[in-house]
C-alpha beads as a LAMMPS data file, in Angstrom:
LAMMPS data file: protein, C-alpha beads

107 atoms
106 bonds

1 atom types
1 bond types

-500.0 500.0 xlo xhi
-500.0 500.0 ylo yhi
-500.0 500.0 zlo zhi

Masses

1 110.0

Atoms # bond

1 1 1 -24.835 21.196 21.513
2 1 1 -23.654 19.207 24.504
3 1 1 -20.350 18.011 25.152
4 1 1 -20.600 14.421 24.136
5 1 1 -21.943 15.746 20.960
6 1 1 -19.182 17.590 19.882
7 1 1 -16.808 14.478 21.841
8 1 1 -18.660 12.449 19.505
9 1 1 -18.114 14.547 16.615
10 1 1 -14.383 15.345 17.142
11 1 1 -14.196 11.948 17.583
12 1 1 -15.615 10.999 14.199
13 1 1 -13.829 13.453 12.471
14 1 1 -10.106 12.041 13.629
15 1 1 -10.844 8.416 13.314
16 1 1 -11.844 9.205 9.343
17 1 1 -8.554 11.874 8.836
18 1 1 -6.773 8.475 9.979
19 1 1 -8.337 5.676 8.357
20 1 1 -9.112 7.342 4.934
21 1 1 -5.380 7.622 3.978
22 1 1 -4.754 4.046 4.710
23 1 1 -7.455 3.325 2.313
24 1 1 -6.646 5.863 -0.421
25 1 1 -5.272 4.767 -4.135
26 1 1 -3.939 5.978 -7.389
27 1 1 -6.923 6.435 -9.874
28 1 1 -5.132 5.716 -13.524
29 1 1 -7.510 7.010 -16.234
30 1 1 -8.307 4.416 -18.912
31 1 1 -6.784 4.841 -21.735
32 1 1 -8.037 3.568 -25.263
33 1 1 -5.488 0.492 -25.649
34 1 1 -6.034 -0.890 -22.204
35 1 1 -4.701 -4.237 -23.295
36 1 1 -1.193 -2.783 -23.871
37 1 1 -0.141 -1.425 -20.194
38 1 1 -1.995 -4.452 -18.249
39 1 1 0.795 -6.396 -20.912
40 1 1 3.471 -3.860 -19.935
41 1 1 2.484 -4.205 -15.983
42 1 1 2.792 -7.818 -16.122
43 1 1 6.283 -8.133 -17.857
44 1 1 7.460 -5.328 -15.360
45 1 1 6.288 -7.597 -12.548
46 1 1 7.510 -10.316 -13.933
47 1 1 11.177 -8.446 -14.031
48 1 1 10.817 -7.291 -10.621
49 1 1 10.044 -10.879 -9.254
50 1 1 13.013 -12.771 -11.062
51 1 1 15.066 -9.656 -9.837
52 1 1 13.703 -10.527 -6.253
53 1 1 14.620 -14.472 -6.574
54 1 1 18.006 -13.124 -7.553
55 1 1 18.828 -11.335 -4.818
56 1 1 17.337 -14.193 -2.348
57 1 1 19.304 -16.607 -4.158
58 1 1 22.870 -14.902 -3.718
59 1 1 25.605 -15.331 -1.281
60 1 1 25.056 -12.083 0.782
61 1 1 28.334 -13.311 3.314
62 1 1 31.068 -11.640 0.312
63 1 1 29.363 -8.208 0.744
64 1 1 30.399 -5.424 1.934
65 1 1 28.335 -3.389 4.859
66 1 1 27.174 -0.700 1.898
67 1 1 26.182 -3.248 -0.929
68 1 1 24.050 -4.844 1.880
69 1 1 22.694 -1.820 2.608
70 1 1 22.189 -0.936 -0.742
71 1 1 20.754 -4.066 -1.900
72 1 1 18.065 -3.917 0.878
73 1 1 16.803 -0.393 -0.289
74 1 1 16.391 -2.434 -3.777
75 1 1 14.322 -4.917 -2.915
76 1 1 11.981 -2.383 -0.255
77 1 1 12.008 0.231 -3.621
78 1 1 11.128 -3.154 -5.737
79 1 1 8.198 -3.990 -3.004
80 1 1 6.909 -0.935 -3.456
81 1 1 6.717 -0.479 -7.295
82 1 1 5.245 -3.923 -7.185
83 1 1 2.097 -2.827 -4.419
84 1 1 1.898 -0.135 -6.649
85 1 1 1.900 -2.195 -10.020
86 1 1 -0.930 -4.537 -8.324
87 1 1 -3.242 -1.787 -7.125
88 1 1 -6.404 -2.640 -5.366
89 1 1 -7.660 -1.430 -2.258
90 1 1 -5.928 -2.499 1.156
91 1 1 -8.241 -2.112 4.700
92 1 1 -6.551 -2.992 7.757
93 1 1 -8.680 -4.924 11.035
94 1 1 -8.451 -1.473 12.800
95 1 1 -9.619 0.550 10.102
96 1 1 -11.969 -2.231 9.536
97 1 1 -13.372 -1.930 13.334
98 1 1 -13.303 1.687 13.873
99 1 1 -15.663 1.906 10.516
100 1 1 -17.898 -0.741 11.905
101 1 1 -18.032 0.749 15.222
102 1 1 -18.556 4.290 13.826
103 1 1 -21.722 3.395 11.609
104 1 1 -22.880 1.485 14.951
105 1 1 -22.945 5.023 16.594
106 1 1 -24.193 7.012 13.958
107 1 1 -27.065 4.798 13.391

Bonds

1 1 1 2
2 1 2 3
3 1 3 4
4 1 4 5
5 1 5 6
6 1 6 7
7 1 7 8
8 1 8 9
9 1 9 10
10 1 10 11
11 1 11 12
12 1 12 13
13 1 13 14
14 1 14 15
15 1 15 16
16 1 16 17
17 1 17 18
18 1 18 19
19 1 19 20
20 1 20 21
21 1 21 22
22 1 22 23
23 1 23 24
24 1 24 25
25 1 25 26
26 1 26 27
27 1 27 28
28 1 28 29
29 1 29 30
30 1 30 31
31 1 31 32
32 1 32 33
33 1 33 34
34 1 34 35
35 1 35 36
36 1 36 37
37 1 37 38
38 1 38 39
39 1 39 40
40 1 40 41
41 1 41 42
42 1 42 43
43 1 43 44
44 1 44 45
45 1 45 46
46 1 46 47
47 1 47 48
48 1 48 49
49 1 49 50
50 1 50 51
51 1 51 52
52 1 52 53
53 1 53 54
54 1 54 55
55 1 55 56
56 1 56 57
57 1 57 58
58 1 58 59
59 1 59 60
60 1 60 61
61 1 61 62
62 1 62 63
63 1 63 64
64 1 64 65
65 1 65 66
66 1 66 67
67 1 67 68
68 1 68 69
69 1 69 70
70 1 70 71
71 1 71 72
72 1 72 73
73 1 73 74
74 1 74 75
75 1 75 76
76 1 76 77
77 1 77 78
78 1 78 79
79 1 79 80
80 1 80 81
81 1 81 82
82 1 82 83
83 1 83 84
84 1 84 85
85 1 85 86
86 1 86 87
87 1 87 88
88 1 88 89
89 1 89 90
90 1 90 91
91 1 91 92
92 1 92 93
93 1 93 94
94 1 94 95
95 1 95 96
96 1 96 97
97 1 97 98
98 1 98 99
99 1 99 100
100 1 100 101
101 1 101 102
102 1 102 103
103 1 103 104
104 1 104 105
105 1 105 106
106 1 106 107
């Protein structure tokens, strides 16, 4: 092999070990009542968005340093649960580009 063989290969190899986590999700096996968690899912997000416009709505100039803080890891944990909740797959440009560009070499 020459080097820009193996450059090329190396290469390939550590643009996928980054990109592929970006692009990685939960698989949830289906379960036989499917209607009953999509309901479930929906009233949770539901909860977490009226908990959301709550927290936008208050008067945040009372609190103290540590309820601000602590109200901030809320909503992020809230954010979270709700990306999670939503599911789908999520490419970035770059990820997008370095794919693109990769099949261009390969092929």
């Amino acid at each position: 092999m020459t080097i820009s063989k193996i450059i090329r290969t190396t290469s390939l190899f550590v643009l996928m070990a980054i990109s592929l986590p970006a692009t990685a999700t939960t698989i949830v096996p289906e379960t036989a009542t499917l209607k009953d968690p999509v309901k479930t899912e929906n009233v949770r997000v539901q909860q977490l968005t009226q908990r959301l416009e709550e927290i936008r709505s208050m008067d945040k100039s009372g609190l103290t340093r540590m309820e601000k803080k602590n109200m901030r890891k809320e909503v992020r944990e809230m954010k979270k649960e709700m990306k999670a909740l939503s599911g789908g797959i999520y490419l970035s440009v770059g990820a997008i580009i370095i794919v693109i560009l990769l099949l261009i070499l390969l092929l």
